[in-house]
Wavefront OBJ file of the C-alpha trace (Angstrom):
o trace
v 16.371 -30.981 8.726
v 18.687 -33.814 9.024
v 17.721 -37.358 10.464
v 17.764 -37.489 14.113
v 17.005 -40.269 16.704
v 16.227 -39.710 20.910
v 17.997 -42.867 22.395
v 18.201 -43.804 26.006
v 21.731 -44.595 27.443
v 22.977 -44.518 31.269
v 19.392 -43.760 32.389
v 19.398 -40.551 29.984
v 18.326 -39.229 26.959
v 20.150 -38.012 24.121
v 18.634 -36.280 21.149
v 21.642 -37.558 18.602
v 22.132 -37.291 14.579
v 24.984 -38.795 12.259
v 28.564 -37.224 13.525
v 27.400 -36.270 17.094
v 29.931 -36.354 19.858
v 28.865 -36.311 23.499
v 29.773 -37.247 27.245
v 28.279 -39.729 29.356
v 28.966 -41.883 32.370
v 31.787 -44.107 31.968
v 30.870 -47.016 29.533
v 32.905 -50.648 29.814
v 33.575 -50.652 26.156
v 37.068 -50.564 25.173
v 38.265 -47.197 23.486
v 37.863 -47.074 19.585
v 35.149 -50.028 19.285
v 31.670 -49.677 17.678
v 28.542 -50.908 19.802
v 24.798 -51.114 18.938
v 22.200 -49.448 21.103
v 18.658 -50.955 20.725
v 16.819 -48.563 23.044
v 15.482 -46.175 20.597
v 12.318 -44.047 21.587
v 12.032 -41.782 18.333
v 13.523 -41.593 14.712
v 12.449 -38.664 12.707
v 13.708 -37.423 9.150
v 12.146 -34.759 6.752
v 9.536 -37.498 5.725
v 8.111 -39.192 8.705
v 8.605 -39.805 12.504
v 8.821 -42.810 14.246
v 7.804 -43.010 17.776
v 8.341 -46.021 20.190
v 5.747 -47.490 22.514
v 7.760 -47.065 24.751
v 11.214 -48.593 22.171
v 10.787 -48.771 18.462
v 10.985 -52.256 17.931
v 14.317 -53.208 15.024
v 15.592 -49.731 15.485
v 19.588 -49.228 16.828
v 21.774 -46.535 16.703
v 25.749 -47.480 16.215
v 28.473 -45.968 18.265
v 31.870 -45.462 18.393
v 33.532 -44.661 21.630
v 36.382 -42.308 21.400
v 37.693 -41.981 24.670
v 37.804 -42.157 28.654
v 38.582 -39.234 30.767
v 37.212 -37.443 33.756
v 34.960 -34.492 34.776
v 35.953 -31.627 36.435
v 36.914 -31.817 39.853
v 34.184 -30.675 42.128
v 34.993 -29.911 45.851
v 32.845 -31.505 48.172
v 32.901 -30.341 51.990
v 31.837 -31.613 55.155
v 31.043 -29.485 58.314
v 29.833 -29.725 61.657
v 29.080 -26.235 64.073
v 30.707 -25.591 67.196
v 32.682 -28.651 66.499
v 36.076 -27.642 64.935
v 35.141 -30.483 62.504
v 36.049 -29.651 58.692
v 36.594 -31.660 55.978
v 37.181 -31.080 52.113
v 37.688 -33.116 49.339
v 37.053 -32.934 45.795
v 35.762 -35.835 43.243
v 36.172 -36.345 39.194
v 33.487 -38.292 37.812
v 34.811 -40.988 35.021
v 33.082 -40.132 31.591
v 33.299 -41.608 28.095
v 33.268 -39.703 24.923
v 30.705 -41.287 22.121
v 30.413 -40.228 18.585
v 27.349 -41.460 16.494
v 28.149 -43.669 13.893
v 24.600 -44.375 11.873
v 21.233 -44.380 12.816
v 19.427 -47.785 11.393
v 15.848 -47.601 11.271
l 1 2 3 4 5 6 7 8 9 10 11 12 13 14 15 16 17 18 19 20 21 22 23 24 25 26 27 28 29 30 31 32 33 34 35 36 37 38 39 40 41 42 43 44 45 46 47 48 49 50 51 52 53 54 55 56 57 58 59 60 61 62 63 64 65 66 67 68 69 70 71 72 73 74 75 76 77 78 79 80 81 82 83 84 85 86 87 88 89 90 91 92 93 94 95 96 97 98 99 100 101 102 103 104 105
């Protein structure tokens, strides 16, 4: 089993090892640049396991952000009886894509 960390980003958690791509909510990082995040809450490896009370203290987990884009669009509707009233519209949530970089700790 390879090394893996749980990290929390955007008010989420993400269990994440080395070469992991996911989505999250849009991230003000520009696209290709590496950032450090420092809220860790578990690193475990074939050896031992690390666990955070509630953030491992000197633990971070680089990042490299790939890309912005948006969801899917969802449709999103608005109605009122006996009214005539009707309203659609539809919304696309901005994302970024993250890759893992290395896990330090």
């Amino acid at each position: 089993m390879a090394k893996y960390a749980i990290i929390q980003l955007g008010g989420r958690q993400f269990k994440i090892t080395v070469g992991d791509k996911f989505i999250l909510d849009r991230l003000d990082q520009e696209e290709g640049q590496k950032f450090e995040i420092s809220e860790v809450l578990m690193i475990s490896d074939e050896k031992n396991q690390q666990i955070g009370t509630p953030l491992i203290e000197k633990a971070s987990v680089t990042l490299k952000l790939l890309d912005h884009g948006r969801s899917k669009k969802i449709r999103v509707g608005k109605f009122r009886a006996k009214s005539r009233y009707r309203k659609v519209f539809g919304h696309r949530q901005p994302q970024s894509t993250v890759e893992v970089v290395k896990i330090n700790g």
